[in-house]
C-alpha positions in Angstrom: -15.2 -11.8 23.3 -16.1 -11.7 27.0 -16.1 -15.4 27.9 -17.2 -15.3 31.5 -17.6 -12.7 34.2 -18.7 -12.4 38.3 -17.8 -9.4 40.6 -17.2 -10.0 44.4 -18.2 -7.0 46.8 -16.7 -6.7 50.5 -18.8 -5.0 53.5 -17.4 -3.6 56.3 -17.5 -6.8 58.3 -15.5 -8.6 56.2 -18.4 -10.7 54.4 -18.2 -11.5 51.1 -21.3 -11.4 48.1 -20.3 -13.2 44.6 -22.5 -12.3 42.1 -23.3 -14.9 39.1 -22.0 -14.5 36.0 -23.4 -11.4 33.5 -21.9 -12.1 30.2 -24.3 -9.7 28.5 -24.1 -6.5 30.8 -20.9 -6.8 32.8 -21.8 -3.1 33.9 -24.3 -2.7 36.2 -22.6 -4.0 39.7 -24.1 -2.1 42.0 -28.1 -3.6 40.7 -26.7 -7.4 40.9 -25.3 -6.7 44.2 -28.3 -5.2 45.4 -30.5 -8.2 43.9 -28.2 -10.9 46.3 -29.0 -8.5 49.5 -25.6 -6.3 49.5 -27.6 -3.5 51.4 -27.0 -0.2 50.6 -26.2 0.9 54.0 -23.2 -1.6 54.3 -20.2 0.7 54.4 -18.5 -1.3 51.3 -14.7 -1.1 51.1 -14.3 -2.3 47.8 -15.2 -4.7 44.6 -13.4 -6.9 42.6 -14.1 -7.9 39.3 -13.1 -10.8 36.7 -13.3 -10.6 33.2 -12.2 -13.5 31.2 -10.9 -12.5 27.4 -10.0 -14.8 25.0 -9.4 -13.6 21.2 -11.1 -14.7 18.0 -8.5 -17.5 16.7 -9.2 -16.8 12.9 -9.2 -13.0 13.3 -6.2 -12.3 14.7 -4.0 -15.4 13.0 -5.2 -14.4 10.2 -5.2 -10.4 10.1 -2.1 -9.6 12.0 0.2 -12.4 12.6 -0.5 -14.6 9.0 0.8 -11.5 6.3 3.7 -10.5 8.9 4.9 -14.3 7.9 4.5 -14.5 4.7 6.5 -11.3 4.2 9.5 -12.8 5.9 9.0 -15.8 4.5 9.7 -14.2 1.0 13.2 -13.2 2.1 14.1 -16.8 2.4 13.6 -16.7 -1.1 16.9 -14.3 -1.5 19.2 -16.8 -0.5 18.3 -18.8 -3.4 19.1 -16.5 -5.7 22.4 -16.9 -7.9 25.0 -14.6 -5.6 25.8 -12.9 -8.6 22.7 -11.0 -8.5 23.2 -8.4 -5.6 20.9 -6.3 -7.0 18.1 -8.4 -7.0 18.6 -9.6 -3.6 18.7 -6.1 -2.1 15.5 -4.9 -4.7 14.2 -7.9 -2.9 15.1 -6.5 0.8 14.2 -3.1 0.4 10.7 -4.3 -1.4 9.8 -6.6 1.8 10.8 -4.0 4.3 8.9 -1.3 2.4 5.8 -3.8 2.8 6.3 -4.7 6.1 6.9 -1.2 7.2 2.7 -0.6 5.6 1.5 -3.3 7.6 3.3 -2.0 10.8 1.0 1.2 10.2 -2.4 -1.2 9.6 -1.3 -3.5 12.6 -0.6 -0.6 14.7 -4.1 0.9 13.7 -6.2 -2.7 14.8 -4.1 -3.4 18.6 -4.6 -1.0 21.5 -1.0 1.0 22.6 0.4 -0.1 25.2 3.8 0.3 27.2 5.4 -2.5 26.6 6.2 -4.7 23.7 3.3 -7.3 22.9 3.9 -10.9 20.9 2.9 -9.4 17.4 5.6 -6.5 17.5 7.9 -9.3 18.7 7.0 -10.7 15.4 7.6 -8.0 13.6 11.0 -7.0 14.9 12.1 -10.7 14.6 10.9 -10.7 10.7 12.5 -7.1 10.2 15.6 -8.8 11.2 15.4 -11.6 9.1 15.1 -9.4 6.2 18.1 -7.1 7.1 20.1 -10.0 7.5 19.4 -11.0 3.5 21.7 -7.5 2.4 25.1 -8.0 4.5 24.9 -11.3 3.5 24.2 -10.6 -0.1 27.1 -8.1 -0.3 29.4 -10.9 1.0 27.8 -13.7 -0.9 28.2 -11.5 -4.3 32.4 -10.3 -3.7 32.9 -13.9 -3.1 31.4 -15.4 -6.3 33.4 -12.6 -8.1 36.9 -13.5 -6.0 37.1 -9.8 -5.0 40.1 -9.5 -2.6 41.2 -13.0 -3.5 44.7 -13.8 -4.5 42.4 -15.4 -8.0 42.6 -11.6 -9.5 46.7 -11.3 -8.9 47.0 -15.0 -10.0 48.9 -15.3 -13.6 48.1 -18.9 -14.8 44.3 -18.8 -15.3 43.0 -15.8 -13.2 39.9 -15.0 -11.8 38.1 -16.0 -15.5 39.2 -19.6 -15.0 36.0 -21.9 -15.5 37.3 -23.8 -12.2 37.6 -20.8 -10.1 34.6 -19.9 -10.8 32.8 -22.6 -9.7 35.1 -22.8 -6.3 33.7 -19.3 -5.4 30.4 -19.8 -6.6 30.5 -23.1 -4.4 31.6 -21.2 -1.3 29.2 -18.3 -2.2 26.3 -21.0 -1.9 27.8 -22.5 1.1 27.4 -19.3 2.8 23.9 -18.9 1.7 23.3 -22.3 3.6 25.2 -21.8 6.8 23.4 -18.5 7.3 19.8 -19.2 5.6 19.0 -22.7 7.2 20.1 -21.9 10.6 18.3 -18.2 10.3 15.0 -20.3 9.2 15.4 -22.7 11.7 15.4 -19.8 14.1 12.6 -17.7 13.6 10.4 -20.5 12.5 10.6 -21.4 16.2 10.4 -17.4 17.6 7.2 -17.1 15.4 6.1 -20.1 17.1 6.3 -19.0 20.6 5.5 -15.3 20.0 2.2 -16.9 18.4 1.2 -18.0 21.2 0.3 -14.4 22.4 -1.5 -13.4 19.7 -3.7 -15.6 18.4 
């Protein structure tokens, strides 16, 4: 939405004509120009025009930056999953960046290109990292809870079966959920908050 919008023309002596504002038709210079005595004999050397832009808050919060959100916000829900479920937590993964990769494609069809990277694909990237993070850390989370590599699976007096064993690792596993989940929310809550800034 063009908010506001004036256009300053120079002559050859150095005197300057400012136009009024033209919200309507910001295209015609040369007619306002003429109408505030910018004769057409001056030898101009140049205009300068201002166009203030300012986007539609509810459009673009909640078209573009809103479902990119919500997507990553799902992956937070991996880390409350049991650690013995690996394959749920990576079905999980593979289904958000599957989704987030189709509304890449409809974001990228609704924003103009440009040559450098703008606040909503700073969004996107962050929230393509917060999902990646989910497998590693499921993988870990999941050989942990079943003492893989542990000296529980060599042990002779109640091995890795032992009901107290069990609940060690699957205390640990849960541990590691928290040390990497809350401090990974934490994080791109606030990232999201400053790249937001930029797009709506």
């Amino acid at each position: 939405a063009v908010l506001n919008y004036s256009a300053t023309v120079e002559d050859s002596l150095g005197r300057e004509f400012t136009s009024p504002p033209a919200p309507r038709d910001p295209l015609p210079l040369l007619a306002t120009s003429a109408s505030l005595g910018v004769s057409s004999e001056m030898a101009t050397r140049g205009f300068i025009v201002t166009i203030d832009v300012k986007r539609f808050l509810t459009y673009s919060g909640l078209t573009l930056l809103l479902p990119v959100v919500l997507v990553a916000a799902l992956a937070f829900l991996g880390f409350f999953i049991s650690p013995n479920l690996m394959e749920t937590r990576i079905q999980l993964a593979v289904t958000l960046i599957l989704t987030l990769t189709a509304l890449q494609f409809v974001i990228g069809a609704r924003i103009p290109a440009s040559s450098y990277v703008t606040d909503i694909q700073k969004s996107m990237l962050t929230s393509y990292l917060v999902i990646f993070v989910l497998v590693p850390e499921s993988l870990v989370v999941y050989y942990v809870a079943q003492g893989w590599g542990s000296s529980d699976l060599l042990s002779a007096s109640g091995g890795p079966g032992s009901p107290k064993k069990k609940q060690r690792r699957m205390s640990l596993a849960r541990k590691i959920d928290l040390a990497v989940g809350v401090p990974m929310f934490i994080v791109y809550v606030a990232l999201v908050l400053i790249f937001s800034k930029g797009v709506v």
